[in-house]
C-alpha positions as CSV (number, residue, x, y, z in Angstrom):
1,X,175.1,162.4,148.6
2,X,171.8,161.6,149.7
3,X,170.8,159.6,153.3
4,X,167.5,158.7,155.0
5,X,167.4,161.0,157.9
6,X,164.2,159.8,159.7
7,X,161.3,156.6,158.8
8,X,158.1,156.0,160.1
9,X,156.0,153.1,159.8
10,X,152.5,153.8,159.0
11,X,150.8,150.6,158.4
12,X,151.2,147.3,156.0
13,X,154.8,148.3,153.9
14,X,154.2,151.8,154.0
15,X,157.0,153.8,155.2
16,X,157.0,157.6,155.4
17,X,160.9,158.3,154.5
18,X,162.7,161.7,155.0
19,X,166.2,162.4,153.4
20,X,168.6,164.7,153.7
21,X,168.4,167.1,150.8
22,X,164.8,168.0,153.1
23,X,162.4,165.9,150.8
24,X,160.1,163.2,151.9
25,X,157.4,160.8,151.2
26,X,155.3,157.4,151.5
27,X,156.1,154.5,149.8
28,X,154.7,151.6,149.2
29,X,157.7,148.6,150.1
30,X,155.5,145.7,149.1
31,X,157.2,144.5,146.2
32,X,160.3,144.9,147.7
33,X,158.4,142.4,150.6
34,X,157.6,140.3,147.7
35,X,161.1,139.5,146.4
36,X,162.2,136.2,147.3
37,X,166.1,135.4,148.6
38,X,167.3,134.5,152.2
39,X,167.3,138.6,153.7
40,X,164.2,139.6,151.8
41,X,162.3,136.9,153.3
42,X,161.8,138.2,156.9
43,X,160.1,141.3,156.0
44,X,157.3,139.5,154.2
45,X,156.2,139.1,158.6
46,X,154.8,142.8,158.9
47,X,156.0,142.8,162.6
48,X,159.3,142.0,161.1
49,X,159.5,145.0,158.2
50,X,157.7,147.4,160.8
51,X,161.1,147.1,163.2
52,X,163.2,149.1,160.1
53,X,165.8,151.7,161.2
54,X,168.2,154.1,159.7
55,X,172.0,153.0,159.9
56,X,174.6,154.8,157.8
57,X,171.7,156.8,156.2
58,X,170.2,153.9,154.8
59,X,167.0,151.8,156.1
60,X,168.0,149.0,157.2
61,X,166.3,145.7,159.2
62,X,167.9,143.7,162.2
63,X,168.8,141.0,159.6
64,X,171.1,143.5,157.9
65,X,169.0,144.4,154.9
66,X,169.4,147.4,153.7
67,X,168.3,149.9,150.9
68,X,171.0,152.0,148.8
69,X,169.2,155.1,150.0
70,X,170.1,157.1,146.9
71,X,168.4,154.6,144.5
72,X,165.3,154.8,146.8
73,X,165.2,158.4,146.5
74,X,165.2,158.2,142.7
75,X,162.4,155.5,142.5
76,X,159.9,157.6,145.1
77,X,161.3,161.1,143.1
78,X,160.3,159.1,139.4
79,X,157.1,157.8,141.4
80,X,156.4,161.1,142.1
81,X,156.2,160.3,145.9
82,X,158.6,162.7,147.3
83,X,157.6,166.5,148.7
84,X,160.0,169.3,149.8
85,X,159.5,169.6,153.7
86,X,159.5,173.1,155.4
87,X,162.7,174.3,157.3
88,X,161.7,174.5,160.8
C-alpha cells in the first residue's frame, strides 16, 4: 500500500509529493487542472489547487477531490519523476 505522506506547493500545478515507501518527486498537475467536470473545475483557480492536503494518504482539495495515491505513484514512477529520499 502506498500513501502521500507529505505535499508542497511549489508554484503554477507543481507539487512536490512524498509517499510512503520513502520516494518523492515533482509533478506537473496541469492536465489534471485541465480536465473538465464539476470537482476538477476549481483547481483550474491556482489559489484554489495551491490549498491541496493529504487526507487518508491521498491529496485531496476542500472540494473533496482527490487522487488515488497509488495510481499517482505509478504515473510520476513511469514519468520517471520519483527519487528515493534519505532516511533521516
Amino acid at each position: 500500500m502506498i500513501d502521500v505522506v507529505s505535499v508542497k506547493h511549489l508554484r503554477g500545478y507543481k507539487l512536490r509529493v512524498g509517499f510512503s515507501d520513502g520516494s518523492a518527486g515533482v509533478h506537473d498537475f496541469s492536465s489534471t487542472a485541465a480536465r473538465d467536470g464539476e470537482m476538477v473545475r476549481p483547481l483550474k483557480d491556482p489559489a484554489f489547487f495551491a490549498r491541496v492536503f493529504i487526507e487518508l494518504g491521498a491529496l485531496t482539495w476542500p472540494n473533496g477531490f482527490d487522487l488515488d495515491p497509488i495510481a499517482l505513484h505509478e504515473r510520476m514512477a513511469k514519468a520517471g519523476e520519483l527519487t528515493q529520499v534519505a532516511a533521516e
